[in-house]
Backbone bond lengths (Angstrom), bond angles and torsions (degrees), N, CA, C in turn:
res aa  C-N    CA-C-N  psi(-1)  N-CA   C-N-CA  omega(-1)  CA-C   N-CA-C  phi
1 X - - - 1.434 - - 1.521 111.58 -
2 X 1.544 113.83 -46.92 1.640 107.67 160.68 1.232 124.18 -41.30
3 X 1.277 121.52 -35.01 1.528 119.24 178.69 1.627 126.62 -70.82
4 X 1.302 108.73 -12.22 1.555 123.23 -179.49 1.354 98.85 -138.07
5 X 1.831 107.13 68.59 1.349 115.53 150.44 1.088 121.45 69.63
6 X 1.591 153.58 0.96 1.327 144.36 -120.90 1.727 82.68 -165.38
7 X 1.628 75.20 132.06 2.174 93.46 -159.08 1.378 102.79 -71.31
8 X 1.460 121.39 172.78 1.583 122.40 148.41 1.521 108.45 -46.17
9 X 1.321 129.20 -67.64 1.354 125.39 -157.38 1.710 108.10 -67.17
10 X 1.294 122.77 -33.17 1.489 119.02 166.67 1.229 117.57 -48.88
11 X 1.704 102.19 -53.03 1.937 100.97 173.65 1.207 109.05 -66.69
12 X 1.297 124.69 -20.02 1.347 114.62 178.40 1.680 119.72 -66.32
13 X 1.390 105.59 -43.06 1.664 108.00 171.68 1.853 114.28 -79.29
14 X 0.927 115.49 -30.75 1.429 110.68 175.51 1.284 108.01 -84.32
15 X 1.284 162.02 -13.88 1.281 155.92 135.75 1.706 117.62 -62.13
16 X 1.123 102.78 -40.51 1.524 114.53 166.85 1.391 102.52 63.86
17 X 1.811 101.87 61.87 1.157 117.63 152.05 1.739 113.97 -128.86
18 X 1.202 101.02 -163.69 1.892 107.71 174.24 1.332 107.29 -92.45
19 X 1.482 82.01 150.17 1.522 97.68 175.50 1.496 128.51 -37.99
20 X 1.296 93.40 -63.14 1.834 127.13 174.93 1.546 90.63 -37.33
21 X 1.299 112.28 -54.09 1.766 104.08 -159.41 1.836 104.23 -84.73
22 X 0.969 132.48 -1.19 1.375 127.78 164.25 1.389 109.27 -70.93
23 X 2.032 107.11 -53.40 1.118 99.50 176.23 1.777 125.17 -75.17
24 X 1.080 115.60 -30.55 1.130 103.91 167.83 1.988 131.34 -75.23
25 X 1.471 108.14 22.58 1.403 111.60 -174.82 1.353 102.16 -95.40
26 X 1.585 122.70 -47.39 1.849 113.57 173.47 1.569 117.50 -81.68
27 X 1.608 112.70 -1.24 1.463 100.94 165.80 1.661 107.33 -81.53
28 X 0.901 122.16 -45.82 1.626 129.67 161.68 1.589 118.06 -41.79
29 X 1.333 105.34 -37.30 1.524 104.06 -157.58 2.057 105.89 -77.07
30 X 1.291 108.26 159.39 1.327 110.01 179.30 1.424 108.18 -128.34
31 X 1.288 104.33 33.69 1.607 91.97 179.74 1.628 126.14 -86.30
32 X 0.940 113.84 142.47 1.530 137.74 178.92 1.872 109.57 -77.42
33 X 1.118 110.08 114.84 1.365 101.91 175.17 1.633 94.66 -109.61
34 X 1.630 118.99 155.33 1.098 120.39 -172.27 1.558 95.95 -140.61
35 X 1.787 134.89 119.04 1.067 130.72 164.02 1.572 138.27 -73.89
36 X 1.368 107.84 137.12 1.158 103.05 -149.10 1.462 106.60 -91.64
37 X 0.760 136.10 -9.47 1.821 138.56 166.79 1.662 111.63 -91.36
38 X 1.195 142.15 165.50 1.218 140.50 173.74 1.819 100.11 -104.70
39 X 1.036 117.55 -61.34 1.619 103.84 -177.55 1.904 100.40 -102.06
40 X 1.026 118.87 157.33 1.621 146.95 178.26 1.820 112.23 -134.55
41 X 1.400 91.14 112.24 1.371 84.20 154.38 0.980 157.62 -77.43
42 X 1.160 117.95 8.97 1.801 129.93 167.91 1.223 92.27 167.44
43 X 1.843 92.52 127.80 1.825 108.08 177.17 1.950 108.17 -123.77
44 X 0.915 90.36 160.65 1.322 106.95 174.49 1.762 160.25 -119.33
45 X 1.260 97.53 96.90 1.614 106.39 -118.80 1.564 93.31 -93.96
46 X 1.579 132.18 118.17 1.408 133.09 -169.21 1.645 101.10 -131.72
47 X 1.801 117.10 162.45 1.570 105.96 -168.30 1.807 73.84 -147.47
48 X 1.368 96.74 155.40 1.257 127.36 -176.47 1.497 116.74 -141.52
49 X 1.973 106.18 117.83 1.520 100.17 -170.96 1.629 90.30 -97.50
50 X 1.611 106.55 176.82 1.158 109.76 162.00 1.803 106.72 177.22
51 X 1.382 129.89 -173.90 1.547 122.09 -170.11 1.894 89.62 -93.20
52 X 1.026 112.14 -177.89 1.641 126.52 164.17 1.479 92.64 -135.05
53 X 1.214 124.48 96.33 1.844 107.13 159.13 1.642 105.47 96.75
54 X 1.223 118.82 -87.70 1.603 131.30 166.20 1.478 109.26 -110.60
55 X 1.983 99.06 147.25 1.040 105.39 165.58 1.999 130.33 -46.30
56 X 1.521 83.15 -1.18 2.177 79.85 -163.16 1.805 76.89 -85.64
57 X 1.126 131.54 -29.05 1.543 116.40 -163.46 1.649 104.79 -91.05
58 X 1.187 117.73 93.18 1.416 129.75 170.67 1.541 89.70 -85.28
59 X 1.730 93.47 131.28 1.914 92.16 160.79 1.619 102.07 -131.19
60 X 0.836 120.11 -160.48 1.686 128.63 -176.30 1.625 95.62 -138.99
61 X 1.372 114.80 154.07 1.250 122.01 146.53 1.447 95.27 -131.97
62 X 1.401 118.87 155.55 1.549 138.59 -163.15 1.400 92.79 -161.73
63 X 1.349 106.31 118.02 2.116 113.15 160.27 0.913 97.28 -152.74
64 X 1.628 95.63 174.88 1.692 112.83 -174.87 1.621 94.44 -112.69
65 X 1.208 117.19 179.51 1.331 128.10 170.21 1.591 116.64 -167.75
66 X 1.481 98.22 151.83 2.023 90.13 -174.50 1.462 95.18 -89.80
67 X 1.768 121.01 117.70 1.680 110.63 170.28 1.198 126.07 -44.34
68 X 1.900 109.99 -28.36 1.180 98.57 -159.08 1.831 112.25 -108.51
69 X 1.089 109.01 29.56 1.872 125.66 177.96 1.489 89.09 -131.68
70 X 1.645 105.43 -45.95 1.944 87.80 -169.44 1.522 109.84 94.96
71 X 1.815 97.79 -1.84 1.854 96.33 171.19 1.444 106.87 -91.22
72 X 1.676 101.96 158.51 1.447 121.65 -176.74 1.612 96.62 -92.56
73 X 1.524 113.21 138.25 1.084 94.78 174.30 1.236 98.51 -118.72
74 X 1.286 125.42 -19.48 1.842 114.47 175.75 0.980 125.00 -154.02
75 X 1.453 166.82 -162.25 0.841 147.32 -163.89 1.552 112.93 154.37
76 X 1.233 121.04 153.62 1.730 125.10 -169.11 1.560 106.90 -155.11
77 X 1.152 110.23 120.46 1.537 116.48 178.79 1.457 105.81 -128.62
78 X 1.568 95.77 134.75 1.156 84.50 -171.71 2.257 94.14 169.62
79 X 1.538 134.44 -175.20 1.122 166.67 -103.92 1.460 70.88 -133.23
């Protein structure tokens, strides 16, 4: 849902959980995304700041995505 614009606190009411636990689900998470085409013709690459837990933990998320499938192809979270 981060990837198509849509805040922590939105996922927070439409999942109808806490905040804390949105943010703490991709610092936890280990998933592997794997792209499924080898070349793309034009991707689209957007970064998203936000806290993890406390304000002292700023992280970034940064990915690319193909606009026109709507797949993620990579992505880095992280400091």
């Amino acid at each position: 849902m981060m990837v198509r614009d849509i805040g922590v606190r939105d996922i927070s009411v439409i999942e109808g959980i806490s905040i804390g636990k949105v943010l703490s689900i991709p610092v936890k998470s280990h998933y592997r995304i794997t792209a499924k085409c080898h070349h793309y013709v034009s991707l689209e690459v957007d970064e998203f700041r936000t806290y993890a837990g406390k304000k002292k933990n700023k992280v970034w998320l940064i990915y690319a995505y193909d606009s026109e499938t709507g797949e993620t192809v990579s992505f880095v979270w992280g400091k």
